[in-house]
C-alpha positions as CSV (number, residue, x, y, z in Angstrom):
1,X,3.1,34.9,-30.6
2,X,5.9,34.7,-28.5
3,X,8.4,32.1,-28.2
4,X,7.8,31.6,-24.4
5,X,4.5,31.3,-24.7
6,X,4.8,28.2,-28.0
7,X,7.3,26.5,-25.6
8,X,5.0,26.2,-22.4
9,X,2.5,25.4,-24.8
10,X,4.5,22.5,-26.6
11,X,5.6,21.3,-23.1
12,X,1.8,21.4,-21.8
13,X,1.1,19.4,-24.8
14,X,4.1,16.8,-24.1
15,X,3.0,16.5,-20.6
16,X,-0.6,15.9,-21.3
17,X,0.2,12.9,-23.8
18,X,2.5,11.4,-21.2
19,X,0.0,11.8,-18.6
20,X,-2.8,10.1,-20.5
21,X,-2.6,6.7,-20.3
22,X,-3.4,4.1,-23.3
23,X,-6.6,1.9,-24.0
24,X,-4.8,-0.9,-23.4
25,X,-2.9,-0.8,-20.2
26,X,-5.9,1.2,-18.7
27,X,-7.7,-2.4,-19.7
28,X,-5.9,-4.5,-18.1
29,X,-5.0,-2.3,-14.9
30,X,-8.5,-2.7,-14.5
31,X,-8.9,-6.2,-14.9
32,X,-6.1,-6.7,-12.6
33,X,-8.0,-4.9,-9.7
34,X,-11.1,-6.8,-10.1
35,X,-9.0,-9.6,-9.6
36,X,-7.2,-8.6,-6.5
37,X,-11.0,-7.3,-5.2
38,X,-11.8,-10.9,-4.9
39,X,-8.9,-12.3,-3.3
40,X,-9.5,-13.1,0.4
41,X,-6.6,-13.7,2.6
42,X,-7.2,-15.7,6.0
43,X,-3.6,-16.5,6.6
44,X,-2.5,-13.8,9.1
45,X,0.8,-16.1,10.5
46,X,3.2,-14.8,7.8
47,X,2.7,-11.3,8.5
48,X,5.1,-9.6,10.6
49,X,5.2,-5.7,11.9
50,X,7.5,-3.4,14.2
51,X,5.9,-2.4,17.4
52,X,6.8,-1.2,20.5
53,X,6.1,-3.8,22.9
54,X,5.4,-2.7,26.5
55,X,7.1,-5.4,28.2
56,X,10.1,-5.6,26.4
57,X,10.4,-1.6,26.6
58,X,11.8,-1.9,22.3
59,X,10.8,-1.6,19.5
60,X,10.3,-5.5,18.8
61,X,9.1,-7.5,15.8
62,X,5.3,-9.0,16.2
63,X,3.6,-11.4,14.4
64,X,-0.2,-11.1,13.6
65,X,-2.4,-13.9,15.1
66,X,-5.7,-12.7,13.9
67,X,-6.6,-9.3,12.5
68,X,-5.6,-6.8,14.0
69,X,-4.2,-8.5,16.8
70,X,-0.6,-9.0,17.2
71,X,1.7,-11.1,19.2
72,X,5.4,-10.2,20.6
73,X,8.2,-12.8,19.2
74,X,10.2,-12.7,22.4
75,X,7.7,-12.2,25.5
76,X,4.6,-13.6,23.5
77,X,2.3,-10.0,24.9
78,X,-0.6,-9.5,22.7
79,X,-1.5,-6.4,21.0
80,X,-5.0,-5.6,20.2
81,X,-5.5,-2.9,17.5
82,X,-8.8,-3.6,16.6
83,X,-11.3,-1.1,16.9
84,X,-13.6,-1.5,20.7
């Protein structure tokens, strides 16, 4: 056997075992995301994104009044990204 050969074959190996995750972590990853699947948010105020706002002519920050709809801080123009 060559020794190029052993090495990318001891270095598959290494990679393999550090790719493959443990019982345990893979356990509770999972639990985690059923967890976050049942988490409903309905408060949309917080949330703040970078647009470009017509009026303004910038790029300005806007705040999200409903889903997918979004309202400029400074001129108050609404933005409506939701699907028609």
């Amino acid at each position: 056997m060559d020794w190029v050969s052993f090495g990318t074959g001891v270095m598959s190996t290494i990679f393999l075992f550090a790719m493959w995750p443990d019982n345990e972590e893979a356990g509770e990853a999972e639990e985690v995301m059923d967890q976050e699947e049942d988490v409903e948010i309905n408060d949309f105020s917080v949330r703040h994104v970078t647009l470009s706002c017509q009026t303004c002519r910038k790029l300005k920050r806007h705040k999200e009044v409903s889903p997918n709809l979004y309202q400029c801080v400074k001129c108050k123009r609404h933005v409506d990204l939701r699907v028609s």
